[in-house]
VEXMAR-359998 format. One record per residue: y, z negated, x of N, C-alpha, C, CB in turn; residue number from 0. Coordinates in steps of 0.001 Angstrom, whole numbers, plus 500000, padded with zeros to 6 digits. Glycine has a CB too. Example, Ala and Ser with C-alpha at 12.3 -4.5 7.8 and 13.67 -1.06 7.14 Angstrom:
ATOM    n_yy    n_zz    n_xx   ca_yy   ca_zz   ca_xx    c_yy    c_zz    c_xx   cb_yy   cb_zz   cb_xx  tordo
ATOM  494310  492200  513190  495500  492200  512300  496700  492200  513200  495527  490954  511308      0
ATOM  497750  492920  512850  498940  492860  513670  500030  492130  512900  499402  494275  514084      1
//
This chain:
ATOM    n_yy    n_zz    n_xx   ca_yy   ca_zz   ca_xx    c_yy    c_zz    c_xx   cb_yy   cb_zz   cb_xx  tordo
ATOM  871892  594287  747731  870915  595275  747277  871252  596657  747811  870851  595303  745748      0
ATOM  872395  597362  747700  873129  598423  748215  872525  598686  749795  874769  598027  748139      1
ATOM  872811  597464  750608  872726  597483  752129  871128  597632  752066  873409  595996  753037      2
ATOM  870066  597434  751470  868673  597495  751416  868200  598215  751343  868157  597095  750856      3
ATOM  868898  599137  750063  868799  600751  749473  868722  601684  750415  869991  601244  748647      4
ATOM  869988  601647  751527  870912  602361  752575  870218  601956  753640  872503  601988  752665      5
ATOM  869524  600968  753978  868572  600715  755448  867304  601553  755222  868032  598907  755754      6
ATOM  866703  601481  753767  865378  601750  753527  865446  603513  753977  864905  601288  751775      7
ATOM  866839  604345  753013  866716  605730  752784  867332  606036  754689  867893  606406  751106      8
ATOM  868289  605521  755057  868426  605705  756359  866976  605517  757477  869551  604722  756634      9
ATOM  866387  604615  757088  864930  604581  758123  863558  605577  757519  864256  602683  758163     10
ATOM  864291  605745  756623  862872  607052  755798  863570  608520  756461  862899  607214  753225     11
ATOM  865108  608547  756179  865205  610060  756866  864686  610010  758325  866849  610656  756924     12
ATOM  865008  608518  759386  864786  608696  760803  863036  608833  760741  865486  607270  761805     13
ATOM  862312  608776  760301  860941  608286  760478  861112  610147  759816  860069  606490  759499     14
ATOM  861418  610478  759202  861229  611919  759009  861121  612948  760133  862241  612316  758269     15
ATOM  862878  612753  760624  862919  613047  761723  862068  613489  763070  863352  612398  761775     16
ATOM  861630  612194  763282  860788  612412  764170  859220  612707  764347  861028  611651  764632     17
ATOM  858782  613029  762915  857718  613444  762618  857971  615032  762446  857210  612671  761497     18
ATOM  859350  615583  762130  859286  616796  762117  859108  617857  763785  860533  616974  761294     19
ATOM  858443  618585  763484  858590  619686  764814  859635  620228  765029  857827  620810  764829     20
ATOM  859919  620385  766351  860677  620790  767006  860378  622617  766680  860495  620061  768432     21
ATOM  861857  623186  766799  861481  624404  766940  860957  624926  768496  862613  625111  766436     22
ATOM  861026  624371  769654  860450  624610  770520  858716  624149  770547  861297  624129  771393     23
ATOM  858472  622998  769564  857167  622927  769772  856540  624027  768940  856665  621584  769479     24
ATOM  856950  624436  767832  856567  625576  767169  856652  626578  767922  857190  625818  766104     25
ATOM  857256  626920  768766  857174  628083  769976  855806  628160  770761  858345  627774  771162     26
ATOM  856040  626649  771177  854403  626766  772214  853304  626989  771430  853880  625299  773089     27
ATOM  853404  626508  770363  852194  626556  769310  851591  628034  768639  852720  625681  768048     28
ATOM  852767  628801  768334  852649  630193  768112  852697  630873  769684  853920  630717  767050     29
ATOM  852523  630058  770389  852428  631054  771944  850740  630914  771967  853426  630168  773804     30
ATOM  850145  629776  771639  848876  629511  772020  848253  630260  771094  848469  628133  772086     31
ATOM  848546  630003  769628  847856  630965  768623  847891  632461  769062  848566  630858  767194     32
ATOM  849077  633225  769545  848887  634537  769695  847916  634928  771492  850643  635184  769508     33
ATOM  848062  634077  772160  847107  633701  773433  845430  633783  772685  847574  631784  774148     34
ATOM  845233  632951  771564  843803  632610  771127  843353  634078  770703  843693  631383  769795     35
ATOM  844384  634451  769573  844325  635661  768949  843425  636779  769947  845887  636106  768651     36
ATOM  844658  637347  770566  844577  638550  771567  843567  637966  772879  846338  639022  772162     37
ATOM  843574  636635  773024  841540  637085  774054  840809  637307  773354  840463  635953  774947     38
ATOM  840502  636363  771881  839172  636725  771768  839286  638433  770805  838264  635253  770877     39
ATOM  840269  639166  770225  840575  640516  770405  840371  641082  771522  841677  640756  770164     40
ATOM  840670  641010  772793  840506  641742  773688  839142  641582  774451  841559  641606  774379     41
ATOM  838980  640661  774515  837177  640513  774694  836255  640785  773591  836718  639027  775027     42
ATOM  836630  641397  772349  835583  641781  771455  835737  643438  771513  835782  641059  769872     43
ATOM  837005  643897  772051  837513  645453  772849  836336  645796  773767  839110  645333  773975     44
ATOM  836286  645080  774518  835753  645095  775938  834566  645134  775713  836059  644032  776864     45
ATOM  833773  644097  774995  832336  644320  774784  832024  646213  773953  831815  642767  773569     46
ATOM  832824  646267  773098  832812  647478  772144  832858  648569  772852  833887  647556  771179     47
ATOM  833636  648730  774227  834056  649661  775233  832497  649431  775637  835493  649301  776377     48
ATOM  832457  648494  776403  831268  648710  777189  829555  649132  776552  831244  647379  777902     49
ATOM  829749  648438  775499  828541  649279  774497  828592  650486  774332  828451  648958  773141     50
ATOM  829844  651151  774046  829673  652214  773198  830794  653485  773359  829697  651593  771810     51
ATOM  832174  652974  774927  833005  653989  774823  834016  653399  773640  832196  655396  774520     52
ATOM  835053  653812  773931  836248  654122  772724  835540  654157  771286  837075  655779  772967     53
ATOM  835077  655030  771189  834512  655384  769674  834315  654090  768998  833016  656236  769646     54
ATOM  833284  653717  770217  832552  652120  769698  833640  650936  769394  831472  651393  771085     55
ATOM  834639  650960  770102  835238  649953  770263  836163  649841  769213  835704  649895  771426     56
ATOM  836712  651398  768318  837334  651547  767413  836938  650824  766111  837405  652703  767374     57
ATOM  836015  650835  766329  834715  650283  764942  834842  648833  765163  832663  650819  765174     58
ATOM  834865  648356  766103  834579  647061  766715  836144  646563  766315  834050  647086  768545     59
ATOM  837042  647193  766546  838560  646663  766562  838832  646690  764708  839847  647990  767681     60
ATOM  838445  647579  763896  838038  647888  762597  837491  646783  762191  837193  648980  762440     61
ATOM  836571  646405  762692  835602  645227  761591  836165  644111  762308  833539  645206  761594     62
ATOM  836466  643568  763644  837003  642086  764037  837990  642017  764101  836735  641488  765057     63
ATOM  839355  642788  763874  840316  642123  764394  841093  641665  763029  841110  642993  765472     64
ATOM  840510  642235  761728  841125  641111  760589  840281  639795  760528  841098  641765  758950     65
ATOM  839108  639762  760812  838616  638351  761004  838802  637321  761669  837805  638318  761202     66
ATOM  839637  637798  763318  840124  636987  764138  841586  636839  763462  840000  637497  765619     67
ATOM  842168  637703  763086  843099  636845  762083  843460  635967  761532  843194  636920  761514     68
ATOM  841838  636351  760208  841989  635212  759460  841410  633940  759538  841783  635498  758498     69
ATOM  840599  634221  760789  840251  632418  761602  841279  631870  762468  838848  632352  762786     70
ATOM  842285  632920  762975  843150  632245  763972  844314  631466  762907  843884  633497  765179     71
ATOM  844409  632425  761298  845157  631681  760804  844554  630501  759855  845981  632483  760262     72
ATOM  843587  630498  759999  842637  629493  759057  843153  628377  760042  840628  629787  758909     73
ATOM  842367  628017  760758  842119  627382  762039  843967  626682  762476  841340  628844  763316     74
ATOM  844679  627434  762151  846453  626976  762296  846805  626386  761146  847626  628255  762484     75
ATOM  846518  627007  760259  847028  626295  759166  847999  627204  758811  847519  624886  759408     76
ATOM  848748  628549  759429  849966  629432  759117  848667  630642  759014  851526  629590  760524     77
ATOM  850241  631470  758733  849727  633519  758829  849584  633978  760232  851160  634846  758159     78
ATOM  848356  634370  760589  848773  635009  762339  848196  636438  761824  847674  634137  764174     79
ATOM  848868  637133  762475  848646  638521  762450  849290  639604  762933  848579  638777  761513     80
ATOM  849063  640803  763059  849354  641789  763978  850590  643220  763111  847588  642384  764500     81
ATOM  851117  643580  763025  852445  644329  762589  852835  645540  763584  853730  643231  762572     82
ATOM  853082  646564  763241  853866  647898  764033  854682  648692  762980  852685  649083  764781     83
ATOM  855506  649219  763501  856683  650165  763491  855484  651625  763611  858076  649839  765082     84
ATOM  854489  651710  763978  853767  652734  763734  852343  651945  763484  853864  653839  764911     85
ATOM  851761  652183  762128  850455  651477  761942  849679  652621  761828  850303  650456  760708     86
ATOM  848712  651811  762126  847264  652197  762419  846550  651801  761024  846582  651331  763834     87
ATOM  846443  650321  760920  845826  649489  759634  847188  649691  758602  845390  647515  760049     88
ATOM  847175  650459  757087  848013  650168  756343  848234  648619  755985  847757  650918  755395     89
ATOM  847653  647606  755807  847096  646646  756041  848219  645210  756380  846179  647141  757084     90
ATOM  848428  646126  757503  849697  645445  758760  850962  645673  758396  849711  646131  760340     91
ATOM  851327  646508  757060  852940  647240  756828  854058  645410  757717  853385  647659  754018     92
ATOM  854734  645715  757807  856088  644953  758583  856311  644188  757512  857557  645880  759098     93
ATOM  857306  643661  756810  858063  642847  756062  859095  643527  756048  858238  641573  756434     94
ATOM  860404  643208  755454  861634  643102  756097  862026  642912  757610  862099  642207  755533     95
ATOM  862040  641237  757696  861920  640595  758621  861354  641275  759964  861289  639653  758161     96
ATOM  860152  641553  759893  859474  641891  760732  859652  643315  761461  858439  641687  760217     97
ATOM  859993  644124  760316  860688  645329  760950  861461  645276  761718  861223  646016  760330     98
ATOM  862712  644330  761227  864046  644119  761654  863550  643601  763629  864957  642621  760366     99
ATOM  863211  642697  763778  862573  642120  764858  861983  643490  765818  861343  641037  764244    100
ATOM  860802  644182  765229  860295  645008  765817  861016  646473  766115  859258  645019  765210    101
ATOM  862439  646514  765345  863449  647546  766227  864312  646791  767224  864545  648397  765226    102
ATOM  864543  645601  766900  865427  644718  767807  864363  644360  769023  866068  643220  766934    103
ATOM  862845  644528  769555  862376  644709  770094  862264  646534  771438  861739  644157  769187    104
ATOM  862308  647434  770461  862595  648702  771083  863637  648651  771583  862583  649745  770387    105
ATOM  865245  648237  771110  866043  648224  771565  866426  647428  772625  866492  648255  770883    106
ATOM  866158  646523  772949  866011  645079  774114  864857  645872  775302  865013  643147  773095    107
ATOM  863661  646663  775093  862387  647471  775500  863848  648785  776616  861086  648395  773465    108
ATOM  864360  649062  775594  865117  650264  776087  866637  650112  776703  865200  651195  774902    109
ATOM  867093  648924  776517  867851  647878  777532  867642  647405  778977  867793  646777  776992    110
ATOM  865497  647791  779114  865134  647088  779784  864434  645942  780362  865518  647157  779806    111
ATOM  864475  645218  779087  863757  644079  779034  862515  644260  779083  863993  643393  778078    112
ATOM  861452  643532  779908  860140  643440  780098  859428  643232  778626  859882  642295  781123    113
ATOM  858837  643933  778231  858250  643919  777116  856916  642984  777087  858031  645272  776806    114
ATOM  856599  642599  778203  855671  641507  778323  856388  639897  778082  855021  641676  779849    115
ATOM  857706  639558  777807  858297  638991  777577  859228  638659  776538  858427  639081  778201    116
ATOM  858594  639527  775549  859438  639750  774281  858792  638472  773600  859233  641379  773385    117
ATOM  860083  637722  772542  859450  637365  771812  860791  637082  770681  858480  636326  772392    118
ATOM  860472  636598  769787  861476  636215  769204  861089  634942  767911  862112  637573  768739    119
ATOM  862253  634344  767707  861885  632945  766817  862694  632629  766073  861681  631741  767441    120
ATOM  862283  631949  764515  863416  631522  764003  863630  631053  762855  864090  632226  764076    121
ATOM  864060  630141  761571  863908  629560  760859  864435  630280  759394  864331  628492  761360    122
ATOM  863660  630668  758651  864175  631671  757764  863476  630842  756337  863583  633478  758191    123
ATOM  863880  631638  755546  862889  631653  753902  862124  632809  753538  863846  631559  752504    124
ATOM  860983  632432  753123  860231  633034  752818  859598  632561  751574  859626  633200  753746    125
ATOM  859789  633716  750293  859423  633548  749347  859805  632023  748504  858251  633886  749629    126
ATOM  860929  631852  748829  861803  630916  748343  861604  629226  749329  861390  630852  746564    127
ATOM  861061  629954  750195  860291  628140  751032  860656  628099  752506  858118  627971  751115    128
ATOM  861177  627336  753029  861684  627321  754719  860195  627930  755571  862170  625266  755385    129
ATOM  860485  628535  756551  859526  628950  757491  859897  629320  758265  858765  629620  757311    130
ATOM  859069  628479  759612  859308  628866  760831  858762  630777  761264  858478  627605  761678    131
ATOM  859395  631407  761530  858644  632874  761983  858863  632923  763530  859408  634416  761195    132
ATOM  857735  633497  763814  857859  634101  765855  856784  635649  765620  856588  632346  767631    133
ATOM  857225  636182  766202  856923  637218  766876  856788  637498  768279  857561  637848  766533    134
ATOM  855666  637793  768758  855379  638675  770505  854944  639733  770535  854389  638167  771528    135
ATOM  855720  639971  771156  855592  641712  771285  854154  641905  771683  856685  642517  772588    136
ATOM  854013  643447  771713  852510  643794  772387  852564  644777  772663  851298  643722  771749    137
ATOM  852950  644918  774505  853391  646378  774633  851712  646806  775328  855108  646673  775868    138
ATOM  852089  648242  775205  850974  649073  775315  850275  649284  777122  851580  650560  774601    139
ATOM  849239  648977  777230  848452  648895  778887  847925  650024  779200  847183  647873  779116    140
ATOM  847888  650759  780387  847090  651573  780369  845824  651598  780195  847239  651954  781042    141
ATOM  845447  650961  780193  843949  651081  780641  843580  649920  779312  843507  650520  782654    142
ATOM  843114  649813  778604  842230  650611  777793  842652  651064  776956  841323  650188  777356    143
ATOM  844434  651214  776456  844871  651097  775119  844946  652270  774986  846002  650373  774736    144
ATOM  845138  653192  776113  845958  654543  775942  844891  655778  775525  846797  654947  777501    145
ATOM  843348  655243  775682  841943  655830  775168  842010  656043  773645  840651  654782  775502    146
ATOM  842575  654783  773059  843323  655090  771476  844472  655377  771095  843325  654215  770702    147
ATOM  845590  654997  771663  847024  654945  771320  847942  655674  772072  847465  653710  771356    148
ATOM  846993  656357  773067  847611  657159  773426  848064  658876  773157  847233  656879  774181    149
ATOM  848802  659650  773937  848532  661075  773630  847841  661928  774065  849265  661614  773660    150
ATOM  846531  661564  774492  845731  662501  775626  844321  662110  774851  845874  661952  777640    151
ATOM  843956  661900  773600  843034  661422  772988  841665  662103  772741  843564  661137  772026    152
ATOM  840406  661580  773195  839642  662810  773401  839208  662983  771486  838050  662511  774786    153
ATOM  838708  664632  771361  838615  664791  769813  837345  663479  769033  837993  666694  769545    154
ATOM  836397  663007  769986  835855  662205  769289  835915  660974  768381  835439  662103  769800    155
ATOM  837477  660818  769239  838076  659240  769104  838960  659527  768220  838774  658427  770419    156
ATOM  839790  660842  768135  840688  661269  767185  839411  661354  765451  841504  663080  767946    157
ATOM  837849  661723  765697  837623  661871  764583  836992  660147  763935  836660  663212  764582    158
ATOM  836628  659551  764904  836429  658450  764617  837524  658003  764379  835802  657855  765337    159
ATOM  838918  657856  764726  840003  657036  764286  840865  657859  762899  841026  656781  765719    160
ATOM  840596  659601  762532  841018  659486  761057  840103  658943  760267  841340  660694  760452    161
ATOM  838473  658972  760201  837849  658386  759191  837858  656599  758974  836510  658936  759387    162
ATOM  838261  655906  760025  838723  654698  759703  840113  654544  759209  838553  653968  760724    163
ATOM  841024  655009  759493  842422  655374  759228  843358  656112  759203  842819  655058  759492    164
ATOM  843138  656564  758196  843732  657933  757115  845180  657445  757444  843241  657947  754999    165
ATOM  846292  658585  757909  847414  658315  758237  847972  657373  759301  847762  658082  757320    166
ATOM  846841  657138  760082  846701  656653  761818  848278  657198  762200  845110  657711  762999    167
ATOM  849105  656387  762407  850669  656629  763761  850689  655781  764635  852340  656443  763282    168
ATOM  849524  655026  764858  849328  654313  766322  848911  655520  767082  848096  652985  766431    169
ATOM  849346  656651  767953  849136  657004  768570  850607  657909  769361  848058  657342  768078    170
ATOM  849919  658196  770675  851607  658944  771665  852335  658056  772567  853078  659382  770549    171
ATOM  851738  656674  772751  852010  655493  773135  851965  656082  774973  850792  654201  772422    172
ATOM  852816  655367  775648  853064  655399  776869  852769  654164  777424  854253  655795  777089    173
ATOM  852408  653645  778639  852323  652604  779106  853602  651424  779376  851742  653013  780060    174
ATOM  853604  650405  779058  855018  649467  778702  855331  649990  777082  856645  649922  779978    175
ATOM  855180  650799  776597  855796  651026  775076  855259  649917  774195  855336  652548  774362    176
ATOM  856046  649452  773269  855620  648442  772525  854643  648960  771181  856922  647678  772124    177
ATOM  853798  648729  771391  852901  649336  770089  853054  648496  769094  851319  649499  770272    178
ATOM  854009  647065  768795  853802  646269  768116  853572  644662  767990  853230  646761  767886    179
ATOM  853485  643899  767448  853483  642902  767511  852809  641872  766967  854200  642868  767450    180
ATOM  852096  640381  767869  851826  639551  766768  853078  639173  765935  851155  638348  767259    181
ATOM  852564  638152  765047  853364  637544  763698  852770  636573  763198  853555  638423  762539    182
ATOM  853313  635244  763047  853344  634086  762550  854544  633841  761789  853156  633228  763485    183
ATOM  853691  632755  761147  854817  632654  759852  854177  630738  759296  854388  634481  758122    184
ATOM  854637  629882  760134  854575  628422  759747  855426  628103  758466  855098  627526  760955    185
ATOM  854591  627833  757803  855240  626781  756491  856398  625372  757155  853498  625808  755564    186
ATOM  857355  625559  756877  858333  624127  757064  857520  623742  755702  860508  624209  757009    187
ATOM  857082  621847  756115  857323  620902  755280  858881  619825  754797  856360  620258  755771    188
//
């Protein structure tokens, strides 16, 4: 009976096993989610630019980019979402965690490291429950980011961006500077 017990719980942990994800497949997976994220964000930019200029696009980035959020995280099944060390959306405040990451990002940025290549990953607790977390950076482009986030801001965009966001510090941004980051946060089963 013993040896039956010990085959059954030994072939239930292996059958576990290999149903669990890899932390590298959780990598590609939060690579594709923050890929899904930031096109259809940056193509809802682009239309907003081209309608309407900056101004427009501010409004446009205002009303869609918590919705692409919360379909990119619907749609996953985790949290996807966007975080800075200077926010724009109070909305976005960091975590712990996430802070921690997003100075260990500036510092790796100011080491040198390609900030188009940032990322970071890793198996933590959250709120008492295992979770996979990743972060990718999102450093700042010239061209179109620096129309908002930058320091050369024309006054229209400065008045359209305090009446959407009162205490706005997304701005002063240089090209390569990291304005911030996606953020995922997978539930371990």
């Amino acid at each position: 009976m013993k040896k039956i017990l010990f085959c059954a719980v030994a072939l239930g942990l292996m059958a576990t096993a290999a149903h669990a994800k890899s932390e590298q497949e959780r990598v590609m997976e939060s690579r594709a989610a923050v890929k899904g994220f930031f096109g259809a964000l940056k193509s809802q930019l682009v239309a907003g630019l081209e309608a309407g200029g900056p101004v427009n696009a501010i409004g446009t980035c205002n009303t869609a980019a918590p919705g692409i959020a919360a379909e990119t995280s619907k749609k996953a099944g985790w949290s996807v979402a966007r975080t800075s060390l200077k926010l724009r959306n109070q909305k976005n405040a960091p975590d712990a965690w996430e802070k921690a990451v997003l100075e260990t990002f500036d510092k790796r940025r100011a080491a040198g490291e390609d900030p188009m290549q940032m990322e970071f990953s890793e198996v933590t607790t959250v709120d008492g429950k295992k979770a996979f977390r990743y972060m990718k950076a999102i450093p700042t482009a010239a061209k179109p980011c620096l129309a908002c986030h930058g320091s050369k801001i024309k006054p229209e965009v400065i008045a359209k961006l305090d009446q959407l966001y009162p205490g706005d510090m997304a701005r002063g941004y240089k090209p390569g500077d990291i304005r911030g980051a996606f953020t995922i946060t997978q539930p371990i089963e």
